[in-house]
N, C-alpha and C positions, 0 to 999 in steps of 0.2 A: 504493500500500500504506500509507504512510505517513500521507495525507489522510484515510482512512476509518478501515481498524482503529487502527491504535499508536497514535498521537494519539487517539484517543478512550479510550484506556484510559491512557493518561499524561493524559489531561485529569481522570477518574473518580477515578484513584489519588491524583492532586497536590491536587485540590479540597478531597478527602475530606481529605486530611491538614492542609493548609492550613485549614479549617474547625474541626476538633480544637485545632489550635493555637493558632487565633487565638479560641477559644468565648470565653476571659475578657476580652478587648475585643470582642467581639460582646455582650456580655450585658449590657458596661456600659454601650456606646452607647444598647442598647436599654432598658434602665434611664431612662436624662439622657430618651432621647427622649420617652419613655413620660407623663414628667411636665412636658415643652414642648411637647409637641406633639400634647395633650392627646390621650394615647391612639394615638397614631397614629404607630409610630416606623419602620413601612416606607409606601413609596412603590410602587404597581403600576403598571404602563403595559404597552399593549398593542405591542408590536414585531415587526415582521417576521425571521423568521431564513431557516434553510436550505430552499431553494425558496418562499422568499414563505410560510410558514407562519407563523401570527399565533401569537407565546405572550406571558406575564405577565413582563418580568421585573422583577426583584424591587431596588431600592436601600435603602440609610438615606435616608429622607427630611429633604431638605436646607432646603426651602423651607417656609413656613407658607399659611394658604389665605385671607389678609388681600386683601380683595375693597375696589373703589373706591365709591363711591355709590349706583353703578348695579347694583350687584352682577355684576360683574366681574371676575376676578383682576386683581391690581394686575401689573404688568411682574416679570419673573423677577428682578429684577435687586435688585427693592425689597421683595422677598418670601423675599431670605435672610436666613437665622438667624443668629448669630453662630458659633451651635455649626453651624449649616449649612455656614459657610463655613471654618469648619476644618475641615469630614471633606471638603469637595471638597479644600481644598489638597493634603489629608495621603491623600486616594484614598479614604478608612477608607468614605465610602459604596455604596462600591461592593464592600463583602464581602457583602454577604445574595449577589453575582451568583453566587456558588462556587455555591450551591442550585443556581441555573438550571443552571450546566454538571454537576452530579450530577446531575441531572433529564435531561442531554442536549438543553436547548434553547442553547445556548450552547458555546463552548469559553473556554480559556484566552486564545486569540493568535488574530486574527480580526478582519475588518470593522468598527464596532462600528453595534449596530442602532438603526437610527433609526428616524422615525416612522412611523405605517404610512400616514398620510397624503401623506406623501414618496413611495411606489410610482409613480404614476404621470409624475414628474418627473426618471427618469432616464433616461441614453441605453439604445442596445441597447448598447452595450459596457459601460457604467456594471454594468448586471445582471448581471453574472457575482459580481458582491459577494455575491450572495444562492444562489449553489452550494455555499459551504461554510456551514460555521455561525457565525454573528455570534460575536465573542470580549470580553471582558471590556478587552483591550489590544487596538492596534492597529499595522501600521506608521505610519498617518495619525497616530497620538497619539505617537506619539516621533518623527516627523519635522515636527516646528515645530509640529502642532495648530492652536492658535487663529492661529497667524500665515500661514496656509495659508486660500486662498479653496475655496469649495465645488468648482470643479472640479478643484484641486490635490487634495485630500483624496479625493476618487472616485476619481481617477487611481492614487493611492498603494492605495486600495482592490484595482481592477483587476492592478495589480504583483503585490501580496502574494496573489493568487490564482493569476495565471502562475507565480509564484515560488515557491510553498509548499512547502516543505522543514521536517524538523524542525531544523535550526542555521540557520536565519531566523526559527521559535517563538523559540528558546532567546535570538538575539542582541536580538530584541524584546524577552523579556521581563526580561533584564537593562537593558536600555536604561528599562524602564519604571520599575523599580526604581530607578535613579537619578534619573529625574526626580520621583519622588515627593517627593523632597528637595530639588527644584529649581523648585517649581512657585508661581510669583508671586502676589500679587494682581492685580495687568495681566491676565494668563491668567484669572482666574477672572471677572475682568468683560467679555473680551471676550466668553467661550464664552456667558455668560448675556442680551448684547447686540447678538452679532450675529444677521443674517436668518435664515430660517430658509429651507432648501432651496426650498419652495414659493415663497417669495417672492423667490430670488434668483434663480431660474429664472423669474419670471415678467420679475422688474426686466428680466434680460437680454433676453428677446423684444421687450417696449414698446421699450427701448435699439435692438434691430437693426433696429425696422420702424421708429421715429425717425430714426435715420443713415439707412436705407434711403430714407423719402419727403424727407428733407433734400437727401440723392444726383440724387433723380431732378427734385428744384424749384432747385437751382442750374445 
């Protein structure tokens, strides 16, 4: 009862209001952004949510689109803004997400959605992430985050969907609340430097079939 209706109408009510509240720091970021980033103060990406359904969502664009020789983006890491990197510390790029959970592609407390390139590199168990609706927080993001390996973070995924209750919502998203204020620079360059799911699933395959013919030549 609680997964489907009420939580989605405590997700509607809370957005909507939270949106209202916060419009005069939305307006100014989009303001600052509007004239660093020439034009361009959201950032789209296309994400998997509930049931592997592809939507848009929506952040403050953190990063600039400074490309290497070859015309290439440069690494995520050397392609933050200064103001980029204070709306990650401070969360603030991730209010345009309230739309998406008004929109209903999204909740408040939830998975959070990755790329849709990532699909086909999780386990069968891994996919139950993708039952409810990707959240704006997560258990994974208040339980250590960046200091968690990709399969620590799927796992915490999988939890929070056996687990879903509204006062596991509620104790998340005070937990998230608090780390808003508690969020390093350490944190913000590993998220931007570490592998990305594709690649760490693959690193590990080359690793087991390494040890494996290691195994079988000793």
């Amino acid at each position: 009862m609680y997964g489907n209706l009420i939580k989605r109408i405590i997700d509607f009510i809370s957005s909507l209001i939270g949106l209202l509240i916060l419009s005069p720091v939305f307006i100014i970021i989009y303001i600052i952004l509007w004239f660093t980033n020439k034009k361009q103060p959201f950032y789209f990406q296309k994400r998997p949510g509930k049931n592997e359904e592809i939507f848009e969502i929506i952040k403050f664009k953190s990063m600039s689109d400074a490309t290497n020789a070859s015309g290439s983006l440069l690494p995520d890491a050397d392609r933050l803004t200064p103001i980029g990197n204070f709306l990650r510390k401070s969360s603030l790029d991730e209010i345009p997400q309230l739309i998406n959970v008004i929109k209903g592609d999204m909740s408040l407390v939830g998975p959070r959605p990755l790329r849709v390139r990532y699909l086909p590199y999780y386990t069968q168990e891994e996919k139950i992430r993708h039952t409810v609706k990707p959240g704006i927080t997560g258990l994974a993001q208040v339980s250590g985050r960046n200091k968690l390996n990709w399969d620590q973070k799927l796992a915490l995924d999988i939890e929070y969907v056996n687990r879903l209750t509204f006062w596991l919502d509620v104790a998340i998203l005070l937990k998230t609340v608090k780390k808003i204020f508690h969020t390093s620079e350490d944190e913000i360059v590993v998220d931007l430097t570490m592998d990305a799911l594709d690649t760490y699933r693959t690193n590990q395959k080359t690793s087991i079939k390494t040890d494996t013919f290691d195994t079988k030549n000793n």
